[in-house]
C-alpha positions as CSV (number, residue, x, y, z in Angstrom):
1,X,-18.1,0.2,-10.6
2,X,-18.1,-3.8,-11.3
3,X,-16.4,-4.7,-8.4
4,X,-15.9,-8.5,-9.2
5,X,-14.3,-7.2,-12.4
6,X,-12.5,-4.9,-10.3
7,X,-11.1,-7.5,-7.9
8,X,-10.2,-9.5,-10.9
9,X,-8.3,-7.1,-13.0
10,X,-6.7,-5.9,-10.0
11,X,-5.8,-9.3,-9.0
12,X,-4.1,-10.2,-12.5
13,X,-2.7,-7.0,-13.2
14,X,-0.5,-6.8,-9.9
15,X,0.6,-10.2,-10.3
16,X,1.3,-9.6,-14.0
17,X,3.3,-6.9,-13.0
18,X,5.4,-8.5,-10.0
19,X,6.5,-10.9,-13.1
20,X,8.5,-7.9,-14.7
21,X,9.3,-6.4,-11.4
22,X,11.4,-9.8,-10.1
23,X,12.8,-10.4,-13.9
24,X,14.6,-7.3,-13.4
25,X,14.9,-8.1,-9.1
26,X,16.4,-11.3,-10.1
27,X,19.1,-9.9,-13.4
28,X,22.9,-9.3,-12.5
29,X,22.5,-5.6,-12.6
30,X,20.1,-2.6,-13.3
31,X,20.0,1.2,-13.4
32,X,18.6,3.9,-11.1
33,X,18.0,7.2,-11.9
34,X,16.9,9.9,-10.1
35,X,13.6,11.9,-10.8
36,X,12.7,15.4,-10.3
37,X,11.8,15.1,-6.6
38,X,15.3,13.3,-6.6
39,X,13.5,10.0,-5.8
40,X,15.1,6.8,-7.8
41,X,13.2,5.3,-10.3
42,X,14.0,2.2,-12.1
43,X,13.4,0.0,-15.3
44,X,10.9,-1.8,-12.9
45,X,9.1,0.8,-11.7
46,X,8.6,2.0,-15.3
47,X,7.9,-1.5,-17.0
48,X,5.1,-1.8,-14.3
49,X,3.4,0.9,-14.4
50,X,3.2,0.9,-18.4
51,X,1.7,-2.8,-18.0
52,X,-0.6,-1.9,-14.9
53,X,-1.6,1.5,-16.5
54,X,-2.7,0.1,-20.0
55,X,-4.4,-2.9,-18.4
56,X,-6.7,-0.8,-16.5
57,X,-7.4,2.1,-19.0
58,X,-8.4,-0.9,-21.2
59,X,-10.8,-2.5,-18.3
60,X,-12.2,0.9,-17.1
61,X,-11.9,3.7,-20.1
62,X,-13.9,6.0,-18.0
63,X,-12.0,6.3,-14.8
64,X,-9.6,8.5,-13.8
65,X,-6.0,6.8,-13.4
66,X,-3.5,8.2,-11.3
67,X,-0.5,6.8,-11.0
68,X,2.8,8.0,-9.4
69,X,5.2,7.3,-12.3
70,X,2.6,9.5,-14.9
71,X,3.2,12.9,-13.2
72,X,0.7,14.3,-16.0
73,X,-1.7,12.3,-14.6
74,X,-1.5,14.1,-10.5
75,X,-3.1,17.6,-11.7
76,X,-6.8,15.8,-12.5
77,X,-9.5,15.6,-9.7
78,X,-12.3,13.2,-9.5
79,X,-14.9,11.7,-7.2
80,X,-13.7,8.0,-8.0
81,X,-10.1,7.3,-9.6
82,X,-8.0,4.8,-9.9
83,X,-4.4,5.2,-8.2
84,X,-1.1,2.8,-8.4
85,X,2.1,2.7,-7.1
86,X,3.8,0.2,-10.0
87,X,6.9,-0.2,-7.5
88,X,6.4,1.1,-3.5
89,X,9.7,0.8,-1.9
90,X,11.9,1.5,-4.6
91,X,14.6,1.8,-2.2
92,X,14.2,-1.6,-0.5
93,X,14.3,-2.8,-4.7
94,X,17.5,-1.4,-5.2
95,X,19.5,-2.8,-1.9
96,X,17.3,-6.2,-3.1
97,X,15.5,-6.1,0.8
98,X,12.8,-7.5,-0.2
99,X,9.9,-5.2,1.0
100,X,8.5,-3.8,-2.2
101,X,5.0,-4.2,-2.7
102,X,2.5,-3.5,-5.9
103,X,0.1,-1.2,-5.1
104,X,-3.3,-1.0,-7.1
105,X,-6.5,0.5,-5.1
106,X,-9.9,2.2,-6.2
107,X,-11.2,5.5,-4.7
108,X,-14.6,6.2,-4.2
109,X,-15.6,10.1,-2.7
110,X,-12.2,10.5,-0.9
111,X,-11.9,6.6,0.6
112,X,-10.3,3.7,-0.7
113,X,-12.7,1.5,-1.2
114,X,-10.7,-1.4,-2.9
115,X,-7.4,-2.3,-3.5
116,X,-4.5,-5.2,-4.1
117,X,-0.6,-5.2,-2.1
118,X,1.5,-7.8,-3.7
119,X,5.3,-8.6,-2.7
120,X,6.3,-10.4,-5.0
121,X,9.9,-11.5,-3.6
122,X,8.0,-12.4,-0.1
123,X,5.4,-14.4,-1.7
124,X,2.3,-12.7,-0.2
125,X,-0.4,-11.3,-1.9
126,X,-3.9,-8.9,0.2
127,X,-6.6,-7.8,-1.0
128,X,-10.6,-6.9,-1.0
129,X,-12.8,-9.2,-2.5
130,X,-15.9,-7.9,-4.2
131,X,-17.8,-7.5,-0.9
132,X,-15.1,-5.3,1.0
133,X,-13.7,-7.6,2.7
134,X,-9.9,-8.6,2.8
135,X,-8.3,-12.0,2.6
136,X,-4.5,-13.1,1.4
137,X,-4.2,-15.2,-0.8
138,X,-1.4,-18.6,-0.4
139,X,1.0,-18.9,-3.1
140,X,2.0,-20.0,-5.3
141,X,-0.4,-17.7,-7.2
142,X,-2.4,-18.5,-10.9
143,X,-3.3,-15.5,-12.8
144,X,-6.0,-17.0,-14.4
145,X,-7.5,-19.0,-11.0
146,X,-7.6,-17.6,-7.2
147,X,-5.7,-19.4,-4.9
148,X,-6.9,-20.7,-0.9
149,X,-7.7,-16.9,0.7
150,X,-7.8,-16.7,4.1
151,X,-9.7,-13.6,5.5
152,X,-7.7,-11.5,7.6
153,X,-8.6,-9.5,10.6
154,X,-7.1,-7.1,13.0
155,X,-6.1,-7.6,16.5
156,X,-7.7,-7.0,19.3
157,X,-5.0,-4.7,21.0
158,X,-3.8,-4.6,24.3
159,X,-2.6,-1.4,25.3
160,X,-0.1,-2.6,27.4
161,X,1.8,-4.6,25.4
162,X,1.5,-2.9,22.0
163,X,3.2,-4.6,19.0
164,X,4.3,-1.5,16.3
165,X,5.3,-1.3,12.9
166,X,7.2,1.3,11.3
167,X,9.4,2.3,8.5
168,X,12.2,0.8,7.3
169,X,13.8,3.3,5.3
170,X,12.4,6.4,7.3
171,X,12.7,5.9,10.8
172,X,13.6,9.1,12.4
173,X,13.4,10.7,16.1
174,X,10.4,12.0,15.9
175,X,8.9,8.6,14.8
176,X,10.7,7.2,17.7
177,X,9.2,10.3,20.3
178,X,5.7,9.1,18.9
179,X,6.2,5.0,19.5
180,X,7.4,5.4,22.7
181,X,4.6,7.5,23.8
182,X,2.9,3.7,24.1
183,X,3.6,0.7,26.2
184,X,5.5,-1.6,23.1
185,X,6.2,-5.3,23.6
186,X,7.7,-5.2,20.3
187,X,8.5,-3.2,17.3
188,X,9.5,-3.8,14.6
189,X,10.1,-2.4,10.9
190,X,8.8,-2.7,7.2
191,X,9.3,-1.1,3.6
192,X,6.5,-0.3,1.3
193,X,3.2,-0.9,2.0
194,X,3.6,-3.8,4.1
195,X,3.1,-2.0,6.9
196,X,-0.6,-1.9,6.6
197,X,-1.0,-5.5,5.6
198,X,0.7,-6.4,8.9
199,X,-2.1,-4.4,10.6
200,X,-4.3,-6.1,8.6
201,X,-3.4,-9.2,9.6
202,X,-3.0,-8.8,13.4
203,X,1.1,-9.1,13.2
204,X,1.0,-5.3,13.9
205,X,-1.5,-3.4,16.5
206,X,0.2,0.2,14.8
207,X,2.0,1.6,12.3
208,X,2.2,5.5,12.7
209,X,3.9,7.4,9.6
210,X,5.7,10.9,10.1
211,X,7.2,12.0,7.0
212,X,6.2,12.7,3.4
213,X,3.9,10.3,1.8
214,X,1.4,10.5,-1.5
215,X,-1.5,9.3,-1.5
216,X,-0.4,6.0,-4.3
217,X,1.7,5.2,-1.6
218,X,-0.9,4.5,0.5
219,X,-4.5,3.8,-1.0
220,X,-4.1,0.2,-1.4
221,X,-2.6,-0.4,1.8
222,X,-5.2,1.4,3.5
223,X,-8.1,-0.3,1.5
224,X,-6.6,-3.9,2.8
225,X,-6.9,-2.3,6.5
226,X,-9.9,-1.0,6.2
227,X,-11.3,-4.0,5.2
228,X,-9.8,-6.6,7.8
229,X,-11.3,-3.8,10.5
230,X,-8.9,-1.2,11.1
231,X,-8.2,2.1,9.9
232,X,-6.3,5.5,9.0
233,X,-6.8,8.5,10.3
234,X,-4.5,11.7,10.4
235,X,-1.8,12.5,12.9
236,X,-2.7,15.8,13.9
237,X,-6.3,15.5,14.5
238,X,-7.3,12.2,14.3
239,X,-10.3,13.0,11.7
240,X,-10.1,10.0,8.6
241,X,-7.2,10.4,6.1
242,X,-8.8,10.9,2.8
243,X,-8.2,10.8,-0.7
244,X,-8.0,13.5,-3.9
245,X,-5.7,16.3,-2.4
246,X,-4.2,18.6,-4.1
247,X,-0.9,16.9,-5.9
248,X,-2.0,13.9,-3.8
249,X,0.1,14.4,-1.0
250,X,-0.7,13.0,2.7
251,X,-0.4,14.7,5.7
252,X,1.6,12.3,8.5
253,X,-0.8,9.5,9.3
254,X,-1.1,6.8,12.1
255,X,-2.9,3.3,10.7
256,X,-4.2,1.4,13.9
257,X,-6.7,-1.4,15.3
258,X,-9.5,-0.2,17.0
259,X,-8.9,-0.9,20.2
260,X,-5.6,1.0,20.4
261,X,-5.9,3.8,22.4
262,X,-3.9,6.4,20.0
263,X,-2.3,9.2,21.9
264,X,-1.8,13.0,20.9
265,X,0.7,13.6,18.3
């Protein structure tokens, strides 16, 4: 793989697609339907995926793309795919919170490797550079010229005064039993894939995940973490969350700085 055309295309593509997804954000009304799982789709999700999907099968013929609005496209296996989540938190799109991110990563023999999280209505924009490492970029943002980046980094935790991050839309009790198996000075919640890039960034120490995720929802996210120096690993057993399961479907997940001393699910 190229990876500075990677972090290029990437780069463009998500911010190409954030243009369609606030056009439609931004109009007086839009409709939701419901797909098979019963999960809502809209003319965004749909419009983005379309521009992200051809823009990469044009860059990179020869790699498998999944993507989560393509369901043809979840029974194929490979050691290095491309996955992409057009619209994550569909949900926060519709009740127009906000937190809906872009998601576009690479996967390289069950790791993410690479990947972009845009949020186009918050105006912040993470990902890996060529090298693996992570920055965000400062709007306003160019397509056709990088902006300031500023590389980002995880905390260094204290486990007494933990600061948490978790789901906005799914915050149950068990969630709630896991979080308050630590000492929290503060939580607080997210949609979408934010939740990682606060991680990233130091704003979060942990953002643990019980409930039903695939894998598009989280590849880019967890590419950003791992490379500001954190990381995912399962919820049962603690063993790295990987990439190219069956359907794509995660188990539940906890995404942490090292440093946090994670406790038995």
């Amino acid at each position: 793989m190229d990876f500075d055309r990677l972090e290029t295309v990437m780069r463009t593509l998500a911010l190409e697609a954030g243009d369609v997804i606030m056009e439609i954000y931004n109009s007086d009304d839009f409709d939701v339907r419901a797909k098979s799982d019963d999960s809502p789709v809209t003319a965004a999700d749909e419009a983005a995926d379309a521009l992200i999907s051809a823009g990469l099968r044009a860059a990179f013929p020869d790699v498998l793309l999944v993507t989560e609005e393509q369901a043809d496209s979840h029974s194929e296996q490979a050691r290095e795919f491309l996955i992409v989540d057009p619209l994550d938190g569909t949900k926060e799109f519709i009740h127009r919170r906000g937190d809906f991110t872009v998601n576009i990563a690479y996967v390289k023999d069950g790791t993410p490797v690479r990947g972009v999280v845009y949020a186009p209505a918050k105006g912040r924009m993470f990902f890996t550079r060529a090298d693996g490492e992570s920055v965000e970029e400062q709007s306003p943002f160019a397509k056709d010229t990088v902006g300031t980046l500023s590389p980002i980094n995880v905390s260094t935790p204290d486990n007494d005064a933990l600061f948490i991050v978790a789901s906005k839309s799914h915050r149950d009790q068990a969630t709630e039993d896991y979080i308050n198996k630590y000492n929290v000075k503060d939580s607080k919640s997210a949609g979408s894939s934010l939740k990682f890039c606060l991680v990233a960034t130091g704003e979060a120490d942990l953002y643990p995940r019980v409930g039903r995720t695939m894998e598009w929802d989280t590849a880019a996210g967890h590419a950003v973490l791992k490379g500001a120096g954190g990381d995912v690993v399962r919820f049962d057993d603690h063993t790295p969350l990987t990439y190219g399961k069956p359907i794509y479907e995660n188990p539940f997940f906890i995404a942490y700085a090292p440093g946090v001393g994670l406790k038995e699910a």
